[in-house]
Structures are given as structure tokens and as C-alpha cells.
C-alpha positions in Angstrom: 100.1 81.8 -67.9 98.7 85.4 -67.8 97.5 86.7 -64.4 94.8 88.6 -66.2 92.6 85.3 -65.5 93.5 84.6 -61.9 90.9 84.5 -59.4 89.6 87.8 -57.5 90.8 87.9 -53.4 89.0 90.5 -51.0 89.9 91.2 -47.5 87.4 91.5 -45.0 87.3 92.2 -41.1 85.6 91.0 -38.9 83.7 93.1 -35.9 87.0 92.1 -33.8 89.3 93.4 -36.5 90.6 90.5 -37.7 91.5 90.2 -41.4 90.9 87.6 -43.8 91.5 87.1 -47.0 88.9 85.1 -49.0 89.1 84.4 -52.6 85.8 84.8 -54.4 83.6 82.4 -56.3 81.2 84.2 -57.6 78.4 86.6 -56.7 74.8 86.2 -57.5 71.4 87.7 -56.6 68.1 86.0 -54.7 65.0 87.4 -54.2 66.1 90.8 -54.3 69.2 90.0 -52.3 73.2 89.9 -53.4 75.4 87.4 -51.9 79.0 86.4 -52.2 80.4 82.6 -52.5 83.9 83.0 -51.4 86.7 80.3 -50.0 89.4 80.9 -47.5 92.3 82.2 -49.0 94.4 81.8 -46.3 93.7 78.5 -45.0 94.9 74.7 -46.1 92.4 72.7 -47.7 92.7 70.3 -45.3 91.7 72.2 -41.8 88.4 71.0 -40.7 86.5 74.9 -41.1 88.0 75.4 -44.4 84.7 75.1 -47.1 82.3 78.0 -48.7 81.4 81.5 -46.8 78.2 82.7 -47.7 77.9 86.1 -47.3 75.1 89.2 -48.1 75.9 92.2 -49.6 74.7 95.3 -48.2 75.3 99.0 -49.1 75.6 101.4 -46.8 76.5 104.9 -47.2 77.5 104.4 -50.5 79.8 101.9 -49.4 79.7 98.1 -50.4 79.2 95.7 -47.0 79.6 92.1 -46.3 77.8 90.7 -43.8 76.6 86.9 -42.0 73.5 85.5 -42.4 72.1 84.9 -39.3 69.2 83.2 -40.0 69.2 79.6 -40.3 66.7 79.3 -43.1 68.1 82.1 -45.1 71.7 80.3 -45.0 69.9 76.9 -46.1 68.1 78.9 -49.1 71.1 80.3 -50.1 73.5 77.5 -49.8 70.6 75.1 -51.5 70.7 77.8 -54.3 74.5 78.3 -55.1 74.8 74.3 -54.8 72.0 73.8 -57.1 73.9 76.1 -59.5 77.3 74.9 -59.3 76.1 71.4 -60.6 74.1 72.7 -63.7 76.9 75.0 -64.2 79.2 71.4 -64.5 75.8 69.2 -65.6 76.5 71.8 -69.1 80.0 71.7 -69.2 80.1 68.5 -69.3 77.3 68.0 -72.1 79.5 69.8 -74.5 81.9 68.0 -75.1 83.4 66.0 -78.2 81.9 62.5 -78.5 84.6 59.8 -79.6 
């Protein structure tokens, strides 16, 4: 199996200079804004905080910047939003396939 189609990992810091490595899901726009849907890289499935980080993408200096969103009703929009698309995404998938 060729590596060429493995998933994408970043590794991020946070403001106490811990590292973690997320694996990314996919990065989308709205309202004006970029976000990143990411998962844990380095935590078991089963741990009771693993699940999506939603993060905004900022630029700065040049330099690309991921950042929490703070605010409660921006985190629900968001997370409403990427949900919403992950099931059409799978609501089409499943639509093509081959009828017996």
C-alpha cells in the first residue's frame, strides 16, 4: 500500500509548550473564516477526550496559525457545519453504489 495516500499529521503547541500531534481531517472555510477538523494522533480511541479538535486558522506575519475558538456559539456553528458535511459527504457515497 503506497504511503503517497496516508493521512496528513501536524504538530502543534500549545501556549505551555506542549506538543501534539493531530492528524487532519480536512480543512474548510465559513463565512470568511478557515478552520481545521483534526483528531488526536497520539491518543487511544478509547480515552474519554479523544474526538474532533476544531480549530481557526489565522495568519499572522506571513505565518499560518492555529488557534481555539473561544466562543461557544462559534464552536456550535462550526461543529454543526463540518457534522452536517461529513454525513452528505457519506449520504453520496453511499448513493453510488452498484444495485444487485
Amino acid at each position: 500500500m503506497s504511503e503517497a495516500f496516508g493521512s496528513d499529521y501536524l504538530t502543534i503547541e500549545d501556549e505551555e509548550g506542549n506538543e501534539f500531534e493531530l492528524e487532519i481531517l480536512n480543512e474548510f472555510e465559513l463565512d470568511g473564516q478557515d478552520y481545521l477538523a483534526a483528531l488526536p494522533a497520539d491518543m487511544d480511541e478509547d480515552d474519554p477526550d479523544f474526538g474532533i479538535i476544531l480549530l481557526k486558522i489565522m495568519e499572522e506575519n506571513g505565518e499560518e496559525l492555529f488557534g481555539s475558538i473561544d466562543d461557544d456559539d462559534e464552536l456550535d456553528k462550526v461543529y454543526n457545519y463540518y457534522m452536517e458535511e461529513i454525513f452528505a459527504d457519506e449520504d453520496e457515497d453511499s448513493d453510488g453504489g452498484a444495485e444487485e
